[in-house]
N, C-alpha and C positions, 0 to 999 in steps of 0.2 A: 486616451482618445484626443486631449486636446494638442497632445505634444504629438502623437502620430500625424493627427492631419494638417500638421503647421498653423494650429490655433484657429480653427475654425470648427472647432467642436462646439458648442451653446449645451449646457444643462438648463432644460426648461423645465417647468413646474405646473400645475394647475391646480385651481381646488377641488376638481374631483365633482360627481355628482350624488347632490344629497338624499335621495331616497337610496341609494348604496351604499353611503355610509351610514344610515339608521338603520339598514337591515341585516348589515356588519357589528351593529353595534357601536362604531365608530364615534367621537362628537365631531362637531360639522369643523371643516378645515377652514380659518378665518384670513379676512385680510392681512389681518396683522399680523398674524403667525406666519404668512407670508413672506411679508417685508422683514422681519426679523429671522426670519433663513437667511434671505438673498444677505443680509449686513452681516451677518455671522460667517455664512460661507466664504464671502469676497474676505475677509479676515482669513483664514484658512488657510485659503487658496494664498495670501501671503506670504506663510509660513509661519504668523503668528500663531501664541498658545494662547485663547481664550481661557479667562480664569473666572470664574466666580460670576458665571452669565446666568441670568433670571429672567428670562421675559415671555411672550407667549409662546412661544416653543417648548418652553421647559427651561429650568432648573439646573446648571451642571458644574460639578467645582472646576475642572477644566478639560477641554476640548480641545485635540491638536491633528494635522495630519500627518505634516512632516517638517520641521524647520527649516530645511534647504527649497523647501517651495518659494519659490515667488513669478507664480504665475496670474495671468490676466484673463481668466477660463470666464467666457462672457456667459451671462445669467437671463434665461428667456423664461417666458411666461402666458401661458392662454387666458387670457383675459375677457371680460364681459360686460361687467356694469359699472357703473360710471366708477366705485370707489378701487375696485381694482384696475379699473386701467389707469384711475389715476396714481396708483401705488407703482404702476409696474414703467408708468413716464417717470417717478423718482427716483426709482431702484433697480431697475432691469435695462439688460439693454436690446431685446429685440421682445415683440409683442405678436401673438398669434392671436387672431379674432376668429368670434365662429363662424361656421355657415353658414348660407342665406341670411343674411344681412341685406337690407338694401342700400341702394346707393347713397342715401343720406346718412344713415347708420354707420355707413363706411367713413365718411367726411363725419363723422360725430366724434367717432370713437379716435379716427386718426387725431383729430385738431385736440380733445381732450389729452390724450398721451403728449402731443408736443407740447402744448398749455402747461402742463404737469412738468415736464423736463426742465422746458425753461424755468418755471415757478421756484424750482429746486436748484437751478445756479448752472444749471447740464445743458450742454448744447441740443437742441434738439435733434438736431441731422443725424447725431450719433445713436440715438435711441428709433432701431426700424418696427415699424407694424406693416405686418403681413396679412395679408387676406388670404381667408383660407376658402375658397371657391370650389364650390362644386361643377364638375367637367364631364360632361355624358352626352357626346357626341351623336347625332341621327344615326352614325355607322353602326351603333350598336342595335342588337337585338329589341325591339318594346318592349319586351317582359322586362330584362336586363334594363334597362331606362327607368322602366315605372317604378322596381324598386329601390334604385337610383335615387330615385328623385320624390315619388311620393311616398314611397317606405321609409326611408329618410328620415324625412322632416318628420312625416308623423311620428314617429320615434320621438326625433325630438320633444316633440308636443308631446308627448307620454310622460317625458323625465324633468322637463323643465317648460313649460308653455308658456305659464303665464311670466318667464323670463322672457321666453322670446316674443312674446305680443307684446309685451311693454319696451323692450326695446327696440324693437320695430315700426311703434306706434302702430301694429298691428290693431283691428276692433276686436276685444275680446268677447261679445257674443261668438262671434265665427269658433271662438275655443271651445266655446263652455255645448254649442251643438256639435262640435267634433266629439269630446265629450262622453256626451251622451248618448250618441248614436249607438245603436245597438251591436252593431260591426264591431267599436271600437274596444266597447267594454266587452267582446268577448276576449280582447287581447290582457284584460286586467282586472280577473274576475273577484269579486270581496272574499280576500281571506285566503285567497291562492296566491300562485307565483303571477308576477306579471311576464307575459312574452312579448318581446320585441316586436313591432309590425314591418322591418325590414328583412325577420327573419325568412332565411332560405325554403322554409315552411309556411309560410304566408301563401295563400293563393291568389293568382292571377286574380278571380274574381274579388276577391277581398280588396285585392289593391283597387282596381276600376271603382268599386264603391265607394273606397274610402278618399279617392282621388275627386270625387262629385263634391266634397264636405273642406276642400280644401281651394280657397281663391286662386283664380292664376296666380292675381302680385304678390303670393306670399309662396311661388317655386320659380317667380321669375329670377332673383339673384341667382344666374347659374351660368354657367359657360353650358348652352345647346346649342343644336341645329348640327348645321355643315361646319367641318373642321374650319373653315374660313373665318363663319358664325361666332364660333367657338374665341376663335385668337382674336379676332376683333374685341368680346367680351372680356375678355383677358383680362388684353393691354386698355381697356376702358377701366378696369381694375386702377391700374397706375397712376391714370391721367384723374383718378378721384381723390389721388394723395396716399395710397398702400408705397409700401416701398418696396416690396414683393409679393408675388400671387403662389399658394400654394394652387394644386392642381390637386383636389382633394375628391375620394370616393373614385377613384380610378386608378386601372394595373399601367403599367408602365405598356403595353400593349394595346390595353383600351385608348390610350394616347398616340398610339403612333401616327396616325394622320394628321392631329392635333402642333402638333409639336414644328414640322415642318412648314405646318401652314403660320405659326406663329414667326418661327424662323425669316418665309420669307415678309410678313409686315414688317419684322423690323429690320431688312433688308432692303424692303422695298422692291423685293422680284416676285414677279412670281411663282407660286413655288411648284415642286417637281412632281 
């Protein structure tokens, strides 16, 4: 991939989410085991033979791909809390943030990753973070919206919360009565499977209740409204210090109006 697409392939990484790897059986995937891929691979990717590597990854007498390698296959990674993004500004070089972040979160998480590059001797400009935005246009359907957006996140809030309130600076009462609410825990009953509440099975009604128990400012990080709305929010993305916006939870068709109208802002016409 990286030689087909004239080196613009990225292998990214994440840690995965940990109540699916304890239900896997799995042990939890750590920073460090992280950072010591990416220093491994970039050896690899060289064409060197790694011999006699020990560290948190494992154990190996030696590891090789190919000798006539020496390729420069850039290394990405979804990052979160402050220790992995500060891993991923020393060792990676483009950085995916999650959803609904707010705008500070966004200015937190960017200036930590360059903070981190430079600290490490690394230009920062070369290491991008991308915001990864959620995009759900008035054009679309309300049902289709609500699960969008308040399906979502409370998902979110199902697998990792009290992640995202604390790096939100979200209040965590508002978790702990999400919670509790009766609605919520029929999606994750004691001792059963849990179900997703974005799921295609979720009813409409379920959503509207479960949408009462969640604050505006914590669905506001989103690109809505009119596709105008939308590309405005974008490109406010940018102008926060993202060095790209994913366009995230939408089909390339749910985007069609979106796209143009971003087009012409940074055209400056407008659009068709």
């Amino acid at each position: 991939m990286h030689r087909l697409t004239g080196s613009r392939f990225t292998l990214g990484i994440g840690c995965g989410v940990v109540p699916v790897q304890r239900v896997f059986g799995m042990p939890e995937i750590t920073t460090a085991q992280m950072g010591d891929f990416a220093a491994v691979m970039r050896r690899l990717f060289r064409g060197e033979t790694v011999v006699g590597h020990d560290g948190p990854i494992g154990s190996y007498p030696a590891l090789r791909l190919d000798p006539n390698f020496d390729e420069d296959v850039k290394l990405g990674m979804v990052a979160f809390g402050p220790n992995s993004l500060a891993l991923a500004g020393r060792a990676f070089d483009k950085v995916i943030l999650h959803t609904f972040f707010t705008d500070e979160t966004l200015e937190r998480c960017v200036k930590t990753v360059k903070d981190a590059a430079e600290a490490a001797g690394r230009d920062p400009e070369q290491v991008q973070v991308w915001s990864c935005f959620a995009t759900i246009g008035d054009h679309l359907p309300e049902e289709l919206r609500l699960r969008k957006t308040v399906g979502r996140l409370a998902t979110y809030l199902q697998a990792y919360g009290d992640l995202m309130v604390r790096t939100n600076d979200w209040d965590p009462a508002v978790l702990e009565r999400f919670r509790g609410d009766p609605v919520v825990q029929t999606f994750q009953p004691p001792g059963g499977p849990v179900k997703v509440i974005d799921s295609p099975f979720t009813t409409v009604e379920q959503l509207e209740h479960i949408a009462t128990l969640l604050p505006d400012e914590w669905l506001a990080p989103a690109a809505t409204g009119s596709p105008e709305q939308c590309a405005e929010k974008i490109r406010a993305q940018l102008e926060l210090g993202a060095d790209g916006v994913i366009l995230h939870g939408a089909s390339p068709r749910e985007l069609e109006p979106i796209v143009p109208a971003y087009r012409a802002i940074r055209s400056g016409k407008a659009a068709d």
